[in-house]
N, C-alpha and C positions, 0 to 999 in steps of 0.2 A: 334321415336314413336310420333304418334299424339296428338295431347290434348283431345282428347277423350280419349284414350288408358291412355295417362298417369291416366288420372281423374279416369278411373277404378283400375289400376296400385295402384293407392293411396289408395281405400277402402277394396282391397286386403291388402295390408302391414297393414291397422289399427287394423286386425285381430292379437290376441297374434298366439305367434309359440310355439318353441320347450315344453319351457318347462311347459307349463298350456295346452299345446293341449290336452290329456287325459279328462282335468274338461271340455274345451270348449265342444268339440264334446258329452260329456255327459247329458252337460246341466246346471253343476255344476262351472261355471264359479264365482260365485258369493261369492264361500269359500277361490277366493282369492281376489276378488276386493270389497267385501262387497256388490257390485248392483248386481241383477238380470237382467238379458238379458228382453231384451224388450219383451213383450207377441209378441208370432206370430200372424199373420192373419190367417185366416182358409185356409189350403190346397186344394188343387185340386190332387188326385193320378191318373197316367195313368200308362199303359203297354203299352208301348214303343214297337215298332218291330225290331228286328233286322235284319241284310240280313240275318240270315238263320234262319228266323219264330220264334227265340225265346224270350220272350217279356219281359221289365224288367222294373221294380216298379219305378215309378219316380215320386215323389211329385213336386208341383208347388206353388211357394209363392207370389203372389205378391202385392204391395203397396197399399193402398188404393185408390188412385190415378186412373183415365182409361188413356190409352194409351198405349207406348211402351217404354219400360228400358231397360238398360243395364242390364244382367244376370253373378250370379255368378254361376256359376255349379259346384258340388261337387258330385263325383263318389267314392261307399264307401261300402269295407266287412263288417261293423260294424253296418247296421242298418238306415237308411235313415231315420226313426222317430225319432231320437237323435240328428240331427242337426234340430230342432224345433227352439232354442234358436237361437241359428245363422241366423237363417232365419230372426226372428223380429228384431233382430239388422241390418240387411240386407235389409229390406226391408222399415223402417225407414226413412233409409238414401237416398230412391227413387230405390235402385234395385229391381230387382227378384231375386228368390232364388231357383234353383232347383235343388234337391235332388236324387240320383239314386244307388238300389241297382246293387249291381255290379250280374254279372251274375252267377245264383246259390242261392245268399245270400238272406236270409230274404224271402222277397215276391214276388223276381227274379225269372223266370223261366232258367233252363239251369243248366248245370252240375257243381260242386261243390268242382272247381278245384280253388286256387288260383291264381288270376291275369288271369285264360286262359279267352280267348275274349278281354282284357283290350288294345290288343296292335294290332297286323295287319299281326299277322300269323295264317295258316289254314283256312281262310275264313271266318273268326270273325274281326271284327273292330267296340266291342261295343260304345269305346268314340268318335269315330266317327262318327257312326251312326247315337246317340244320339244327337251331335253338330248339325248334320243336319236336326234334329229333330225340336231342340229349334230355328234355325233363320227360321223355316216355319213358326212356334207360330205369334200371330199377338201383344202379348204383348212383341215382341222381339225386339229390334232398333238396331238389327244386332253386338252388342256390348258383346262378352260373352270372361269373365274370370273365369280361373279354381282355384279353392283353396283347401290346405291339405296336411298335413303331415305323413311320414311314409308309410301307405299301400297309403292311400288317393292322396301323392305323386307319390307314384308310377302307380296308374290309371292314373295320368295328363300324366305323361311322355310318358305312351302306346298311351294315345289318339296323342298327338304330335308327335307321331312319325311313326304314321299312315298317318303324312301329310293332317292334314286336315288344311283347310284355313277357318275354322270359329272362330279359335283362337285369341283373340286380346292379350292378357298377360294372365300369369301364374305364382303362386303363391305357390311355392312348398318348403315343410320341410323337410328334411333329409330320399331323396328317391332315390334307387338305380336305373343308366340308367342300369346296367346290372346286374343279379339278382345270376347268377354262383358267380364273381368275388367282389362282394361288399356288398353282402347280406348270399347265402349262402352256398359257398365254397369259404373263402376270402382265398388266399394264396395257394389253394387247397384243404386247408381240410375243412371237414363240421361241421359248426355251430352247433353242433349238441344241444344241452340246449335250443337255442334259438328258432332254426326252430322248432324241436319238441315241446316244449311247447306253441310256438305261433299259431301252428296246432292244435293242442291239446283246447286250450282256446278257439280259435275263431269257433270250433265246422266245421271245417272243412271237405270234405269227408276223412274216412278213408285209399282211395287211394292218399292222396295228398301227403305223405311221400314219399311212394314208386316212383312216380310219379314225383318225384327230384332227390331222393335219386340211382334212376336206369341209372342215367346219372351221374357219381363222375369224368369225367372230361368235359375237355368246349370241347362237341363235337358239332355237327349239330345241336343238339335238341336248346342247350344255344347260340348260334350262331343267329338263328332264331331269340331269343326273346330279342337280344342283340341292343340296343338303341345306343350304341357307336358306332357302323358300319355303320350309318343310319343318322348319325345328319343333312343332307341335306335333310332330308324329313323335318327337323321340320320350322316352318313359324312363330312363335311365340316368341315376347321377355319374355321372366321369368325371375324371381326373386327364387335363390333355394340360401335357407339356410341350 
């Protein structure tokens, strides 16, 4: 890894993981460390294109500073205006910070399927896209790392595994490369409490149950979106807790 890489490497890991990710990404970081997150800089929001026309919410943070930084990008069902707080501690320390709903979500254009677009089957490769988005930007110095846990994790690993080369490190918490076998038919049978209520909460399409649940073995469909099959596509060292 280069010294640049690592030096991103490093403000990736100085972010907390597993178990305060919920307060971080909220914005409530501060009911465990007693400091509040640095006020952010005012955003910039764009729609994004995708290759097939569908356009998705992407905030842009960055330093006070002009020129070109290192960027952390964070790709997220939960709301792209709730990494505010992350962004000013991010941006602080001399990055950018951009922010993106994932497709469907929030102020995303596109259908409201979990994870579908996030990886590089059916003719969708949203975090791909998008990477190649952010090293056109003229605030970019070509240096972009991915951070997030959980669902957030599991958009890094789709965009990596899309094979894109505008990955320098990744920064991933407790995300599944394959979503049948590890998430949600571990052993073969279905999660059923967890999927279903995490469907449920995150306001999901009504069709996203069925839309899993019509595949209950690892057939073609989970094969497709299966990141274990494929680890030669990925170009990027991470860091997965």
């Amino acid at each position: 890894m280069t010294r640049k890489a690592k030096s991103l490497a490093f403000i990736l890991l100085s972010f907390p993981v597993v178990a305060y990710f919920p307060l971080l990404v909220t914005g409530h970081w501060s009911l465990v460390t007693g400091h509040a997150f640095a006020a952010a800089p005012e955003k910039q929001t764009f729609m994004v294109a995708m290759r097939d026309g569908k356009r998705l919410a992407t905030d842009v943070y960055l330093p006070s500073a002009s020129g070109a930084f290192p960027v952390i990008f964070v790709r997220t069902p939960y709301n792209k205006n709730a990494l505010a707080g992350l962004a000013g501690e991010a941006t602080k320390r001399g990055y950018a910070l951009v922010a993106q709903d994932t497709r469907g979500r929030f102020a995303s254009e596109g259908e409201n399927l979990p994870f579908e677009g996030d990886g590089w089957w059916e003719g969708r490769a949203d975090g791909y896209d998008a990477l190649e988005w952010i090293v056109q930007q003229s605030w970019c110095n070509g240096k972009i790392g991915t951070w997030g846990g959980s669902a957030l994790g599991i958009t890094q690993l789709g965009a990596a595994g899309a094979g894109s080369s505008r990955l320098t490190c990744q920064h991933i918490t407790v995300a599944a490369p394959g979503m049948y076998h590890h998430a949600i038919f571990p052993g073969g049978v279905f999660k059923k409490a967890m999927i279903e209520d995490w469907l449920k909460a995150t306001n999901h399409s009504p069709d996203s149950l069925r839309f899993w649940t019509s595949h209950p073995t690892y057939d073609a469909f989970w094969r497709e979106r299966d990141l274990t099959g494929r680890y030669e596509k990925v170009n990027a060292p991470a860091v997965h807790i």
